[in-house]
DSSP file (Angstrom, degrees, kcal/mol; ACC not computed):
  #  RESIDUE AA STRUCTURE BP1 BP2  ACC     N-H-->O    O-->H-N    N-H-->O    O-->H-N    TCO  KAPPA ALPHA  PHI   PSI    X-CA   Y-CA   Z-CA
    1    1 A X              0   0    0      0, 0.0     2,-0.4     0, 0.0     0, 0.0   0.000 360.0 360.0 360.0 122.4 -195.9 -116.1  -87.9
    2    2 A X        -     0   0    0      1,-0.0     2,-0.1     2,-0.0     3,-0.1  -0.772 360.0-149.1-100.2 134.4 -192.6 -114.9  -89.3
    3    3 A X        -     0   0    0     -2,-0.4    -1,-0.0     1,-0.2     3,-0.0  -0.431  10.3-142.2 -95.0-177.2 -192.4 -114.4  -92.9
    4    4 A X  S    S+     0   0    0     -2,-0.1    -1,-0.2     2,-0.1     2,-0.1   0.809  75.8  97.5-109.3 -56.1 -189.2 -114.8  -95.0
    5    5 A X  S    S-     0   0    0      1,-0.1     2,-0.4    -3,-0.1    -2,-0.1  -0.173  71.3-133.5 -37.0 118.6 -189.9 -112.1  -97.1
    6    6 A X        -     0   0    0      1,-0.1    -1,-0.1    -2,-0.1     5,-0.1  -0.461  24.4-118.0 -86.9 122.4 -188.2 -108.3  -96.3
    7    7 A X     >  -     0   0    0     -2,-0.4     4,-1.9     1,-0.1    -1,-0.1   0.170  25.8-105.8 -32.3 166.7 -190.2 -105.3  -96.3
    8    8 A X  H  > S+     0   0    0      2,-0.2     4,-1.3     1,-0.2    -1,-0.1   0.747 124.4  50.0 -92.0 -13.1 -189.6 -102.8  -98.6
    9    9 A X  H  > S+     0   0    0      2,-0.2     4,-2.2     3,-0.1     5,-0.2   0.876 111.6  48.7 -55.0 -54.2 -188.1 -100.7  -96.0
   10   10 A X  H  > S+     0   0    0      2,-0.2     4,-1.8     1,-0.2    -2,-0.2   0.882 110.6  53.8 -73.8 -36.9 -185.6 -103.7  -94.8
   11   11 A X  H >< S+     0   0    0     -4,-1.9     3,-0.8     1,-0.2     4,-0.5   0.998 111.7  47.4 -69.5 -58.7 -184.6 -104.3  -98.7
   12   12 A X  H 3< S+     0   0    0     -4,-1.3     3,-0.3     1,-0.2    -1,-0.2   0.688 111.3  45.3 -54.7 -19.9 -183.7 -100.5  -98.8
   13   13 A X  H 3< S+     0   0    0     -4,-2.2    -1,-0.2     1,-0.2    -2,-0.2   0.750 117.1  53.5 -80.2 -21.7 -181.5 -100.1  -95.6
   14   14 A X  S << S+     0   0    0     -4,-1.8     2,-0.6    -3,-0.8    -2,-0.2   0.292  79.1 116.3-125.3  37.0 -180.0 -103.1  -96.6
   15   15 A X        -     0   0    0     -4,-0.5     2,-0.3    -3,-0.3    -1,-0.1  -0.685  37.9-170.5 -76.8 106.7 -178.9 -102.6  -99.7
   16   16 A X        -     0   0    0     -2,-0.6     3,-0.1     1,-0.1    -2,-0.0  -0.764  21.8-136.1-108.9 154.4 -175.3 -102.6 -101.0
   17   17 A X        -     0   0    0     -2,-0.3    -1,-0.1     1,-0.1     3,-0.0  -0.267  40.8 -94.7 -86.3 160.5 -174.5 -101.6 -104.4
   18   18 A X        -     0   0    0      6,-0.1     2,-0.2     1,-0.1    -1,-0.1  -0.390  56.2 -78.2 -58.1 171.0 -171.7 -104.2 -106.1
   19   19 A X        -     0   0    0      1,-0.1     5,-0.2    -3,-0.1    -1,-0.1  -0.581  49.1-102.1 -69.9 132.8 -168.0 -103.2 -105.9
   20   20 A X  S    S+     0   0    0     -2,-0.2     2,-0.3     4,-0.1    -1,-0.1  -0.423  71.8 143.1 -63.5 138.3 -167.1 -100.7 -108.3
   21   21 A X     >  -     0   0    0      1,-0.1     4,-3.1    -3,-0.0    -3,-0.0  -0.869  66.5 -99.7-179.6 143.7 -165.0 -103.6 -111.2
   22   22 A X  H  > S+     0   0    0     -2,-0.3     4,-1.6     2,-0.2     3,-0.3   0.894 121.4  56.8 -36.1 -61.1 -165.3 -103.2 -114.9
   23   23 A X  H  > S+     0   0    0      1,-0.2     4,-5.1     2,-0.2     5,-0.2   0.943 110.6  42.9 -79.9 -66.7 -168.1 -105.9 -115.2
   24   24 A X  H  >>S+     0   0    0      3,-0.2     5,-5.8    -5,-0.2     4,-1.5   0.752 108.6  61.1 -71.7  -5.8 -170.6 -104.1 -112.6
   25   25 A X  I  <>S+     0   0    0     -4,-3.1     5,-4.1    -3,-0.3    -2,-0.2   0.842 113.0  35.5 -81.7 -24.7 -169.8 -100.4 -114.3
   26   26 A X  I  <>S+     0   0    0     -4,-1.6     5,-1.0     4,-0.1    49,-0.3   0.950 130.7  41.7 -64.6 -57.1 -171.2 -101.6 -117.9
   27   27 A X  I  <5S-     0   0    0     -4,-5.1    -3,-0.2     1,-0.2    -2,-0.2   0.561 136.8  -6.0 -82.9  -7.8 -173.9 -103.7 -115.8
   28   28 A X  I  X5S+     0   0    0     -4,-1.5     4,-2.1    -5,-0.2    -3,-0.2   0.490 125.2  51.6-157.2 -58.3 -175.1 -101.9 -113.2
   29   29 A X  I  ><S+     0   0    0     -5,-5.8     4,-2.2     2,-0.2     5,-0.3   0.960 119.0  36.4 -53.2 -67.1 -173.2  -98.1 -112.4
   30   30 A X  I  ><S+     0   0    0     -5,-4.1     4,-3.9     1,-0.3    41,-0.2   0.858 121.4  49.1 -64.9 -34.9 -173.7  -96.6 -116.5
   31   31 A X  H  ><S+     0   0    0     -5,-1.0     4,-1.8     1,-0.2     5,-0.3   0.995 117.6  38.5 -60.2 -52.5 -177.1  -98.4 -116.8
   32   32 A X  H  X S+     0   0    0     -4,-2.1     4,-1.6     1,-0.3    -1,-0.2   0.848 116.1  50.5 -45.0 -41.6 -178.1  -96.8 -113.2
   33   33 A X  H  X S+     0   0    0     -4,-2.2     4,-2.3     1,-0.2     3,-0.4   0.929 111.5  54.3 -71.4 -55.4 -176.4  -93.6 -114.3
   34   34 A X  H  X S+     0   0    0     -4,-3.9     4,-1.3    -5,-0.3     3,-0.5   0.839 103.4  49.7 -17.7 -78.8 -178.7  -94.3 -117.4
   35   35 A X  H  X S+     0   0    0     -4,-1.8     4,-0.6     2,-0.3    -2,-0.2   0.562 111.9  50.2 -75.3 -43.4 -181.9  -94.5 -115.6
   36   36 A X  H  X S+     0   0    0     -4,-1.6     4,-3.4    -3,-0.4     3,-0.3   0.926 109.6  48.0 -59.0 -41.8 -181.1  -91.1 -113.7
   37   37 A X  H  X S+     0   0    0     -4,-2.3     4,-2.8    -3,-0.5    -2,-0.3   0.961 114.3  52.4 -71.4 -54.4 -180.2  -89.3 -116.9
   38   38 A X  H  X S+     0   0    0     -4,-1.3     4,-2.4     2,-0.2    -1,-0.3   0.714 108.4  45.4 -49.6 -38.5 -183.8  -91.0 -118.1
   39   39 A X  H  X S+     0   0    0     -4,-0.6     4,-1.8    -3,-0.3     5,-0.4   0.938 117.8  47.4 -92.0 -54.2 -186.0  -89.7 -114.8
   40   40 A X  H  X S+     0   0    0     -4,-3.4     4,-0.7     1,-0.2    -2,-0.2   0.884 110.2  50.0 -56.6 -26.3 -184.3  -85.9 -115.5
   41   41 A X  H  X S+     0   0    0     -4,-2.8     4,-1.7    -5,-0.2     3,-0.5   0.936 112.2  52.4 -66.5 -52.8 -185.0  -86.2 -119.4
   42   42 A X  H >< S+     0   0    0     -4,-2.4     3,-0.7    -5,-0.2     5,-0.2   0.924 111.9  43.6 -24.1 -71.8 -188.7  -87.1 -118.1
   43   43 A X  H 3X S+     0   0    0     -4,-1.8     4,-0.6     1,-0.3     3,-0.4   0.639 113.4  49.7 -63.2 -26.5 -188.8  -84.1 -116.0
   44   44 A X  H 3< S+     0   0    0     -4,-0.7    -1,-0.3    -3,-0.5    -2,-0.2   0.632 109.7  49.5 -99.3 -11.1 -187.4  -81.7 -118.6
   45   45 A X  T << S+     0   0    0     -4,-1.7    68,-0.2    -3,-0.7    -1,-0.2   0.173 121.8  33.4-103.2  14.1 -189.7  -82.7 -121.6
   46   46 A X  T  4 S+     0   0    0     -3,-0.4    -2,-0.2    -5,-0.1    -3,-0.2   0.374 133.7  30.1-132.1  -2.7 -192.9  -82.4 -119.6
   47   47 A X  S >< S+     0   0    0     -4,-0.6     3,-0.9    -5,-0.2     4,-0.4  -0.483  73.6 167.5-142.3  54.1 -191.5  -79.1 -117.1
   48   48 A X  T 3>  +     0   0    0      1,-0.2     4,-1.5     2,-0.1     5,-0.3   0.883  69.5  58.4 -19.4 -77.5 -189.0  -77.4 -119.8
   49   49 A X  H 3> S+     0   0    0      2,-0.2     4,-0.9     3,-0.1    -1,-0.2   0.607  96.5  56.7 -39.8 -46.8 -188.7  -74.3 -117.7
   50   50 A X  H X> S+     0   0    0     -3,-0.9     3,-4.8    -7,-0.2     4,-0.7   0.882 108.4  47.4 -65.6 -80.2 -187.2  -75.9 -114.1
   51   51 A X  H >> S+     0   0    0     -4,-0.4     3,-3.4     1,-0.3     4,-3.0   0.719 114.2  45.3 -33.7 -62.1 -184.1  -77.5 -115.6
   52   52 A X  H 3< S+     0   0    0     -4,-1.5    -1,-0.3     1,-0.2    -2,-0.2   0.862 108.3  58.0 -62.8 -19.0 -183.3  -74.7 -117.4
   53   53 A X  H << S+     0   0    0     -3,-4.8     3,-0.3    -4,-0.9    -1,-0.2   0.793 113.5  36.4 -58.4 -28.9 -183.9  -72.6 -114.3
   54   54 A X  H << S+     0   0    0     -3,-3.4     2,-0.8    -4,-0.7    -2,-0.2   0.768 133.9  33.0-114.6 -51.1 -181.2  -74.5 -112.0
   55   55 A X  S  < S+     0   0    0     -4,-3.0    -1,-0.3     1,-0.1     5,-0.2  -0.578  74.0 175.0-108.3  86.0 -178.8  -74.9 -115.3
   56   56 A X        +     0   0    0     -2,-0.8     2,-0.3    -3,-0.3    -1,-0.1   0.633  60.4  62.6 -60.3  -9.5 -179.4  -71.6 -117.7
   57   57 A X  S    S+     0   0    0      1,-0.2    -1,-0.2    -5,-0.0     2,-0.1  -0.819  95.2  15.8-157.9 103.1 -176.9  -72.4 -120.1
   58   58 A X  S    S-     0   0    0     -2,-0.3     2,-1.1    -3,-0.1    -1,-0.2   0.237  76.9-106.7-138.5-171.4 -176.7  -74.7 -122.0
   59   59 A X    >   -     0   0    0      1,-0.1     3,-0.7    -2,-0.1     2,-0.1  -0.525  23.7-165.1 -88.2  89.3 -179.6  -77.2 -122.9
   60   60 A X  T 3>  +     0   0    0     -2,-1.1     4,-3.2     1,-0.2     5,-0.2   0.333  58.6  97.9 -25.8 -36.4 -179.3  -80.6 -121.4
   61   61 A X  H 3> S+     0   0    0      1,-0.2     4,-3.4     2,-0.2    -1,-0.2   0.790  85.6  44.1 -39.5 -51.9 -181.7  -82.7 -123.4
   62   62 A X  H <> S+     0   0    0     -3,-0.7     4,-1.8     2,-0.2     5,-0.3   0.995 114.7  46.2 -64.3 -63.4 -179.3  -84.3 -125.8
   63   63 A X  H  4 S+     0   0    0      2,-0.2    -2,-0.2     1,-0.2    -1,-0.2   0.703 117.1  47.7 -63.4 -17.9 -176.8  -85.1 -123.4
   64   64 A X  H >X S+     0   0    0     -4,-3.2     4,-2.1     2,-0.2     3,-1.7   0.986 117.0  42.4 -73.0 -67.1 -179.9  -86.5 -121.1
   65   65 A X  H 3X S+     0   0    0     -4,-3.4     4,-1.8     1,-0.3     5,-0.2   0.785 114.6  50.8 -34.6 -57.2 -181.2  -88.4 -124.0
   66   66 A X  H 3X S+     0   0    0     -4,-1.8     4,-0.8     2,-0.2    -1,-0.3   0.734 116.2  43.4 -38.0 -37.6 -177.2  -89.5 -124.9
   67   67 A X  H X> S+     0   0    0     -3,-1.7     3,-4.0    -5,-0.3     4,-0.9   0.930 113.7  54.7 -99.2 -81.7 -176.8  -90.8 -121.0
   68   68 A X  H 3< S+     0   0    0     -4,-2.1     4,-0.2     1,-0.3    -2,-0.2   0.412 111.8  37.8 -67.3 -20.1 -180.1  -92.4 -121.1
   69   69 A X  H 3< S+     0   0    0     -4,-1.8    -1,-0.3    -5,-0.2    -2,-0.2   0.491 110.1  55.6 -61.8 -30.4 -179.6  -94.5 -124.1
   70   70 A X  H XX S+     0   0    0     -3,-4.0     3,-2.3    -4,-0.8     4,-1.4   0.930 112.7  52.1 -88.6 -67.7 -175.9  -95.6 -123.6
   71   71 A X  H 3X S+     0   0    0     -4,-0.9     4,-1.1     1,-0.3    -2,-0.2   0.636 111.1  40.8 -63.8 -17.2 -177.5  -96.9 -120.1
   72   72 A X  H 3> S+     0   0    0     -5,-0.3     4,-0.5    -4,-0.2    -1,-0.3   0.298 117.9  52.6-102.8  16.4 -180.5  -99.0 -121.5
   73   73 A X  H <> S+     0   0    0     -3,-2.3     4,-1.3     2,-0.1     5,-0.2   0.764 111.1  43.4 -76.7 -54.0 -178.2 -100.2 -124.1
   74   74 A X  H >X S+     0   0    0     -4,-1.4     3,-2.3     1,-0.2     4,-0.6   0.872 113.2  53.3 -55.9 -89.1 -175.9 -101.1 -121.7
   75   75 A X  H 3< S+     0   0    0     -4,-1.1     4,-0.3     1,-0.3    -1,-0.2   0.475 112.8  39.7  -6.5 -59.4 -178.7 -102.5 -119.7
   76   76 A X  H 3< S+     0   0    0     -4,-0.5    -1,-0.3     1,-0.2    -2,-0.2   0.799 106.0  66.0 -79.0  -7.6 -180.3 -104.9 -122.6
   77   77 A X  H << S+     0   0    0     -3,-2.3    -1,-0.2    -4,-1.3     5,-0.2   0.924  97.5  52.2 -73.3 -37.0 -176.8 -106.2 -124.2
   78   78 A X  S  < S+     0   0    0     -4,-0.6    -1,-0.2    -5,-0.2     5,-0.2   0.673  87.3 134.6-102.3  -1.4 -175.7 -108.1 -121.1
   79   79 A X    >>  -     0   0    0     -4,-0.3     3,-2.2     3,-0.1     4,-1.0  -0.189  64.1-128.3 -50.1 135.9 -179.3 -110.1 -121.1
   80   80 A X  T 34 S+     0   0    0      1,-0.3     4,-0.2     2,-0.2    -1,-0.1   0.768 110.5  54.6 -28.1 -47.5 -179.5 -113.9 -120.5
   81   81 A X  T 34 S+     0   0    0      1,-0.3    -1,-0.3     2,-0.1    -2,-0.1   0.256 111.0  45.1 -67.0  -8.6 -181.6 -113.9 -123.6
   82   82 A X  T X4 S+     0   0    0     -3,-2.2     3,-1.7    -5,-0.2    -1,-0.3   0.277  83.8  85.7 -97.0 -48.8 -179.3 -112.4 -125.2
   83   83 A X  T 3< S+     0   0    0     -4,-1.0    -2,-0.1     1,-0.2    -3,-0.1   0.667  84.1  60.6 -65.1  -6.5 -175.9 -113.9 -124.6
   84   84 A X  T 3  S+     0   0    0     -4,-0.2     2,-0.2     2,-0.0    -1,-0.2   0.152  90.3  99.6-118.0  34.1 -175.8 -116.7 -127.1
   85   85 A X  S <  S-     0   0    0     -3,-1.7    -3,-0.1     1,-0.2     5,-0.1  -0.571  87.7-100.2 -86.3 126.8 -176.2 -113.8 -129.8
   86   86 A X     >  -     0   0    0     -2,-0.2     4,-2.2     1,-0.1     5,-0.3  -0.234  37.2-110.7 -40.8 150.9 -173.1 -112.5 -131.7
   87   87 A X  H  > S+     0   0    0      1,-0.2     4,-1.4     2,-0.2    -1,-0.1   0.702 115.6  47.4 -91.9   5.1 -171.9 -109.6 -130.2
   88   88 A X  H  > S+     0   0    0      2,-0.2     4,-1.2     3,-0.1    -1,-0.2   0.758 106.2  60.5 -93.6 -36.5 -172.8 -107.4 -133.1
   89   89 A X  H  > S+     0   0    0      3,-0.2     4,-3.5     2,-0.1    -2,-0.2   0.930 109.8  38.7 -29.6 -49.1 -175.9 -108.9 -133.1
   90   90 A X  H  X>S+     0   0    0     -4,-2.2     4,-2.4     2,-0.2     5,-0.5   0.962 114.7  53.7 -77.9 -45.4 -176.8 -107.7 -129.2
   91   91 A X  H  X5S+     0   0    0     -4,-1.4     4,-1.0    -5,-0.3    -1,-0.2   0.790 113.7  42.8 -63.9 -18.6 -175.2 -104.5 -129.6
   92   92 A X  H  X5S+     0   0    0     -4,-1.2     4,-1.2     2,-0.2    -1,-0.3   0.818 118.8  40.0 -77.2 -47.5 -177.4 -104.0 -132.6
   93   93 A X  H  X5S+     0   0    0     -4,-3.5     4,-2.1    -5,-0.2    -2,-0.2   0.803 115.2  58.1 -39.6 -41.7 -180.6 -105.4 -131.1
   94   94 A X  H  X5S+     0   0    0     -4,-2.4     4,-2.6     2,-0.2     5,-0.4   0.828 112.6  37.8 -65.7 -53.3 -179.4 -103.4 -127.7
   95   95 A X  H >X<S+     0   0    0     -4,-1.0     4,-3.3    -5,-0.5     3,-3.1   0.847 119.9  46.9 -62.4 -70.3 -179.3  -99.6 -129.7
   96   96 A X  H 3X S+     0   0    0     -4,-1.2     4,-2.3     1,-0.3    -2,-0.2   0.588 111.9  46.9 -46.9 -32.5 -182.1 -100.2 -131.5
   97   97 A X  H 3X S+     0   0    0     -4,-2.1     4,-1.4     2,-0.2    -1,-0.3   0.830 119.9  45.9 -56.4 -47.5 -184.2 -101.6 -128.5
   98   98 A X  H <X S+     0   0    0     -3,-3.1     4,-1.0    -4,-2.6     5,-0.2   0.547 109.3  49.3 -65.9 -35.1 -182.9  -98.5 -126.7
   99   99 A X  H  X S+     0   0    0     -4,-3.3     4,-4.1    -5,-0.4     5,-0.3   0.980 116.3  43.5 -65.0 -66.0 -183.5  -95.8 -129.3
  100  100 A X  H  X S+     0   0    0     -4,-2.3     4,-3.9     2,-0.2     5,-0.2   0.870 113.7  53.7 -37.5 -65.1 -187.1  -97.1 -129.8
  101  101 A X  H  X S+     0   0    0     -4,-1.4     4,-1.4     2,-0.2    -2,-0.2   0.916 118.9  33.9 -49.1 -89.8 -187.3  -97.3 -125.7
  102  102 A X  H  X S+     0   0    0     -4,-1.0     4,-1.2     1,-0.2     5,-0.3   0.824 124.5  40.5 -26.4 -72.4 -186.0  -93.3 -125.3
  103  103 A X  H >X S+     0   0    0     -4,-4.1     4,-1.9     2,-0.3     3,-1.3   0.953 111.7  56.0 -57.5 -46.1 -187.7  -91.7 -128.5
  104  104 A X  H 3X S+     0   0    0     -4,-3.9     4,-5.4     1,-0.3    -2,-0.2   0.855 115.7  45.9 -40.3 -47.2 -191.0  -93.9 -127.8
  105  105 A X  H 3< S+     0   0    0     -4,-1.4    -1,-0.3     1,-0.3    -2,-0.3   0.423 109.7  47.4-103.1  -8.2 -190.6  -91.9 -124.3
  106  106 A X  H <X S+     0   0    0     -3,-1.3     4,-1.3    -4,-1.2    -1,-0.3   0.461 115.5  46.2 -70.1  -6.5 -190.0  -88.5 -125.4
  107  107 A X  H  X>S+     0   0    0     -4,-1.9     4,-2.0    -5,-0.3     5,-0.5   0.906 112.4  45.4 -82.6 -51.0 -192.9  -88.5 -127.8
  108  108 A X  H  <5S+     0   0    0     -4,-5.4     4,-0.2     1,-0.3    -1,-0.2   0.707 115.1  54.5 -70.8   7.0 -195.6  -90.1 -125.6
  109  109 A X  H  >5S+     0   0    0      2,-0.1     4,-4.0     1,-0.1     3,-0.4   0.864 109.3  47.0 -73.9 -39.2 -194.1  -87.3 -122.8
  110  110 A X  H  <5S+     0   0    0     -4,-1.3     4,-0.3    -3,-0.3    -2,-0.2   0.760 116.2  45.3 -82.2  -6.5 -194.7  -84.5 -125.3
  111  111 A X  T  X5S+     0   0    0     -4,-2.0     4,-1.8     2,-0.2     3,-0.5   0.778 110.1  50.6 -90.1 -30.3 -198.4  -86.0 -126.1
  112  112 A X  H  ><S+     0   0    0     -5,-0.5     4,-0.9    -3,-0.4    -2,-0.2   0.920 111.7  53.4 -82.0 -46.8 -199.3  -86.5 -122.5
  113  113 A X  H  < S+     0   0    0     -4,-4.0    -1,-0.2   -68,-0.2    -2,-0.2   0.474 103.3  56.5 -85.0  29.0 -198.1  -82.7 -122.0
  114  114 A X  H  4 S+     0   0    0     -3,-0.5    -2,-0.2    -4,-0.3    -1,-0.2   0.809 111.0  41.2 -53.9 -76.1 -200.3  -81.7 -124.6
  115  115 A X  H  < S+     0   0    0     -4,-1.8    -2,-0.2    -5,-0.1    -3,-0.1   0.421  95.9  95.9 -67.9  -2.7 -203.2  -83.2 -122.8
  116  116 A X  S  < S-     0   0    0     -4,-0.9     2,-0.2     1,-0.1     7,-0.0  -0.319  87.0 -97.3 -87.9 156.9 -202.3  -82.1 -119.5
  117  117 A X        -     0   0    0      1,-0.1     2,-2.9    -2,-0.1    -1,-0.1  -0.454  51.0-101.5 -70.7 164.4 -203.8  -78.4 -117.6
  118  118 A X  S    S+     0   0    0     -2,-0.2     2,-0.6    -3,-0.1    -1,-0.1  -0.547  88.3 131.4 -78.9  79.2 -201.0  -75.8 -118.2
  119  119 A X     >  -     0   0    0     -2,-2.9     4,-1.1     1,-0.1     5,-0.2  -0.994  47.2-157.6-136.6 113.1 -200.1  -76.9 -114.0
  120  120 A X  H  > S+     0   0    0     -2,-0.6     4,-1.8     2,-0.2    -1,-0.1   0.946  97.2  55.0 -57.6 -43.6 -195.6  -77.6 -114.0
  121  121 A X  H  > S+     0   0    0      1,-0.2     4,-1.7     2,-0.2     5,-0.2   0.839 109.8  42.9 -65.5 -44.6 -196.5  -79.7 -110.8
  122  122 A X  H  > S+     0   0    0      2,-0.2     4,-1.8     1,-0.2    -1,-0.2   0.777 119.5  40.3 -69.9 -34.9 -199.0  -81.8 -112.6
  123  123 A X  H  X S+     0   0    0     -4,-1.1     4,-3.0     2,-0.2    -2,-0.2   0.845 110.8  57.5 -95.8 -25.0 -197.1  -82.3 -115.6
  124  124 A X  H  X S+     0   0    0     -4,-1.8     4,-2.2    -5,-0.2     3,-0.3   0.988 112.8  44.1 -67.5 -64.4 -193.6  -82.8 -113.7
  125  125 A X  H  X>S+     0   0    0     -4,-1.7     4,-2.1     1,-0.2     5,-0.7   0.927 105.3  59.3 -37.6 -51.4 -195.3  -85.8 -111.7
  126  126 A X  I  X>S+     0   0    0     -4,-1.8     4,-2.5     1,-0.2     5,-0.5   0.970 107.2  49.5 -52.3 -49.9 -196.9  -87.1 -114.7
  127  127 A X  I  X5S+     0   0    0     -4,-3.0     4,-2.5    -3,-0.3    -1,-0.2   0.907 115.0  40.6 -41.9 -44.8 -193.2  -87.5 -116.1
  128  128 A X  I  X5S+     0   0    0     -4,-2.2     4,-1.1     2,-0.2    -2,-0.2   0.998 115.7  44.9 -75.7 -57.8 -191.8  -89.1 -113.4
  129  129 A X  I >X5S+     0   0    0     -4,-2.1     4,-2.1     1,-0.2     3,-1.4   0.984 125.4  41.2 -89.5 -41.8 -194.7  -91.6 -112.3
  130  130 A X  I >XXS+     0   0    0     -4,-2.5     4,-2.0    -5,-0.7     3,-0.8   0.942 113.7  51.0 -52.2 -47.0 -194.9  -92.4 -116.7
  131  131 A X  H 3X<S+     0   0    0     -4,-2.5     4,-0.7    -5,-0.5    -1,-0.2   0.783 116.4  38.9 -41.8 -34.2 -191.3  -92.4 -117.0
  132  132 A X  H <X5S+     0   0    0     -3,-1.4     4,-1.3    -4,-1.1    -1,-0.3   0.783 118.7  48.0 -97.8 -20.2 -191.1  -95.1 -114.0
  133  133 A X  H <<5S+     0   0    0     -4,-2.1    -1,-0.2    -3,-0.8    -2,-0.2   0.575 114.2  47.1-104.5  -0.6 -194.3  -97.0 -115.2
  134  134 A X  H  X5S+     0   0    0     -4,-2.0     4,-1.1    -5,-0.3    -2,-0.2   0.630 114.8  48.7 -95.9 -23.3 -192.6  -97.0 -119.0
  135  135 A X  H  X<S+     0   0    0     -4,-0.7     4,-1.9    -5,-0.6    -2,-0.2   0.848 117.6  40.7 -78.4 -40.2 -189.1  -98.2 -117.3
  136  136 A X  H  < S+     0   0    0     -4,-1.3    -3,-0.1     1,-0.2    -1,-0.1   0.433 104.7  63.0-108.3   0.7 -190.8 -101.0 -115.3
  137  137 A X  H  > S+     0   0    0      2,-0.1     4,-0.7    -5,-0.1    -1,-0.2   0.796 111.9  35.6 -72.2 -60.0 -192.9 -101.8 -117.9
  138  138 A X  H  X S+     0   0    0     -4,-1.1     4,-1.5     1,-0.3     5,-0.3   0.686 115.1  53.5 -78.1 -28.0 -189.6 -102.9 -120.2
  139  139 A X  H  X S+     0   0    0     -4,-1.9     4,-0.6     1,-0.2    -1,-0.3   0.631 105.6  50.7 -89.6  -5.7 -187.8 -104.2 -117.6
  140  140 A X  H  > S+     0   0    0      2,-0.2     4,-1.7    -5,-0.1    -2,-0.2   0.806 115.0  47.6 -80.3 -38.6 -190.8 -106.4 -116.7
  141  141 A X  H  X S+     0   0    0     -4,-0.7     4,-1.2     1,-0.3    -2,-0.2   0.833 114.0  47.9 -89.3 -23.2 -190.7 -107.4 -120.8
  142  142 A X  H  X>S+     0   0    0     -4,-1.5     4,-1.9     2,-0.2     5,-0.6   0.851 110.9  49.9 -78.3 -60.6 -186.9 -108.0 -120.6
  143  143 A X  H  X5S+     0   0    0     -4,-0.6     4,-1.1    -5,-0.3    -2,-0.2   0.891 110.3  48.7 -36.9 -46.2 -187.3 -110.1 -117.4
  144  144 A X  H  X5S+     0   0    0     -4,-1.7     4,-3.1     2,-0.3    -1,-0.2   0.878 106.2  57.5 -69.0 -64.5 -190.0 -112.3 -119.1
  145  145 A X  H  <5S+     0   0    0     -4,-1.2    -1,-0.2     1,-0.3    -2,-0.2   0.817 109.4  55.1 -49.9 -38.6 -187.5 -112.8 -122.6
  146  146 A X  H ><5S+     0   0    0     -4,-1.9     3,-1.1     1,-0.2    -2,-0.3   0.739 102.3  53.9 -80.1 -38.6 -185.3 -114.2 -119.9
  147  147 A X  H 3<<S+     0   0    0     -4,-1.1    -2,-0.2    -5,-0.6    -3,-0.2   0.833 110.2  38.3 -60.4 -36.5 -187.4 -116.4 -118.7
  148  148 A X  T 3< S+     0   0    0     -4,-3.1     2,-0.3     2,-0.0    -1,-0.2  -0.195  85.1 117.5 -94.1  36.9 -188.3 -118.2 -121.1
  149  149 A X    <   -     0   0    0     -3,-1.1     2,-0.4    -5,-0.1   -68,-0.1  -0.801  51.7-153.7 -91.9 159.7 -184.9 -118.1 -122.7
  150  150 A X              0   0    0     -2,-0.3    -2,-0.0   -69,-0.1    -3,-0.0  -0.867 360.0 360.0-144.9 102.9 -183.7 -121.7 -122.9
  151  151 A X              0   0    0     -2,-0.4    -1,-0.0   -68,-0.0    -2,-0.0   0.570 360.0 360.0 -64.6 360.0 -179.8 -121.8 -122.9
């Protein structure tokens, strides 16, 4: 019985990114670029000590924080749910959504390493798997607003 459906192996080998164009570098490169800047800001507010170890000078956080916010900005502006919005309306919904999104996710990193054993390995995992379950979380709540938008 052949399914229709692709593994998750077959989706990743045969995945191509869009053609680099204005339209997929707002929607898709700076958010993605975003989303990196997001998983290294994880790693560096629950592990302080590696980042600054492979880059001693200077400190990264704001410019991670900076990246990771212009990319979930970008990210929520261009939503379905969204488009029949002013556009200073979405770009204003878009920061704020994004600020909220970012700070929300450095505080509840710096609370979680609080609670954590004094272990770097433990508390760097813990960044990444919250960071991806706080990302997939939002993009799940974004998906949802878009589904039930009714143009």
């Amino acid at each position: 019985m052949a399914s229709d459906k692709k593994s998750f192996v077959d989706k990743i080998v045969s995945y191509r990114p869009p053609a680099l164009d204005k339209t997929s570098a707002i929607n898709f490169y700076v958010p993605a670029f975003g989303s990196l800047n997001y998983t290294i800001l994880s790693i560096n507010v629950m592990n302080p000590g590696l980042l600054q170890r492979i880059i001693p000078k200077p400190d990264l956080t704001n410019l991670l924080l900076l990246n990771s916010c212009v990319g979930s900005t970008l990210f929520i502006v261009s939503r379905p749910h969204l488009r029949s919005s002013p556009l200073k309306i979405r770009v204003l919904y878009s920061v704020y959504g994004s600020v909220l999104f970012n700070m929300g996710s450095v505080l509840s990193w710096a609370i979680i390493r609080s609670l954590l054993p004094n272990n770097t390995a433990i508390a760097t995992l813990a960044g990444i798997f919250s960071g991806f379950a706080i990302t997939s979380c939002g993009v799940a709540y974004l998906e949802h607003n878009d589904k039930n938008f009714k143009s």
